[in-house]
C-alpha positions as CSV (number, residue, x, y, z in Angstrom):
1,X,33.3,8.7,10.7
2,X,29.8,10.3,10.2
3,X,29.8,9.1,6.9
4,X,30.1,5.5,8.4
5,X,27.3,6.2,10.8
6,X,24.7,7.5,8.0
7,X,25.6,4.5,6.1
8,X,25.3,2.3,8.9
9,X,21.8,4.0,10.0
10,X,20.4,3.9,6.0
11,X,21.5,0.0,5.7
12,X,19.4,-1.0,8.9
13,X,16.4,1.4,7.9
14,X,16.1,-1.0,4.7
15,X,16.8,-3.8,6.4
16,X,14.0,-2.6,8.6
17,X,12.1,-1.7,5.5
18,X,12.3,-4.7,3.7
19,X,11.7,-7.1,7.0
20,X,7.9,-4.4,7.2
21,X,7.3,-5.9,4.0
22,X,7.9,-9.3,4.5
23,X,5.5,-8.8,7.3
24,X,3.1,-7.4,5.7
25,X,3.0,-9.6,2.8
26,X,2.9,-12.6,5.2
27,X,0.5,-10.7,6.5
28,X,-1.9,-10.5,3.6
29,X,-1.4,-14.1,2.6
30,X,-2.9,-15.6,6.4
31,X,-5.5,-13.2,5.6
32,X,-6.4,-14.8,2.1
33,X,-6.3,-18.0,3.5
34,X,-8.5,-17.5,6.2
35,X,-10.7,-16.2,3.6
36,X,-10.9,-18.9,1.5
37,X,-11.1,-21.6,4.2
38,X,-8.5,-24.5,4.3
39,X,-7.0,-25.8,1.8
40,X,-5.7,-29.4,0.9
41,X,-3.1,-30.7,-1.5
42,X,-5.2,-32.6,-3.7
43,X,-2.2,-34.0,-6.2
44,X,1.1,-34.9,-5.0
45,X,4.3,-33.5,-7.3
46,X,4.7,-37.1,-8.2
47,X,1.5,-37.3,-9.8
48,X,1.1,-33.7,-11.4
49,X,4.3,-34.9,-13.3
50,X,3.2,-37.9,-14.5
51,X,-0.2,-36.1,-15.7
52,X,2.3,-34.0,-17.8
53,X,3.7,-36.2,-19.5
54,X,1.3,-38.0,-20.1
55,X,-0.4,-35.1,-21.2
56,X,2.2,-33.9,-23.7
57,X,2.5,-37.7,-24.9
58,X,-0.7,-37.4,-26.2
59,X,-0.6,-34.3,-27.9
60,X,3.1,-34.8,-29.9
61,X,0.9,-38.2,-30.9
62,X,-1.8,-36.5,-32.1
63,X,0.3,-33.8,-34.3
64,X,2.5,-35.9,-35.6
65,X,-0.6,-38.1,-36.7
66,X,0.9,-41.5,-35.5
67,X,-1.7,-44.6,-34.5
């Protein structure tokens, strides 16, 4: 039965544990942000992709030395 309880107390001291560092890592990052001032997604996903492959399109062209 104690051995129950001491398990039971050391799972909810690292739950406890690991929800601090959340916190604190959540934390940190509103403090970075206000830091840095706002920030605004400049590129969509859509459009980074696109820039990829675009992007490696040209390269594999350029190696493989076709016009």
């Amino acid at each position: 039965m104690r051995e129950e309880i001491e398990r039971d107390l050391r799972a909810r001291t690292t739950a406890e544990r690991r929800e601090a560092a959340r916190l604190a890592k959540e934390a940190r990052k509103q403090e970075k942000r206000a830091e840095e001032g706002e920030t605004y997604l400049r590129f969509n996903r859509n459009f980074r992709f696109q820039h990829m492959v675009m992007f490696s399109s040209v390269i594999l062209l350029i190696v493989t030395g076709c016009r």
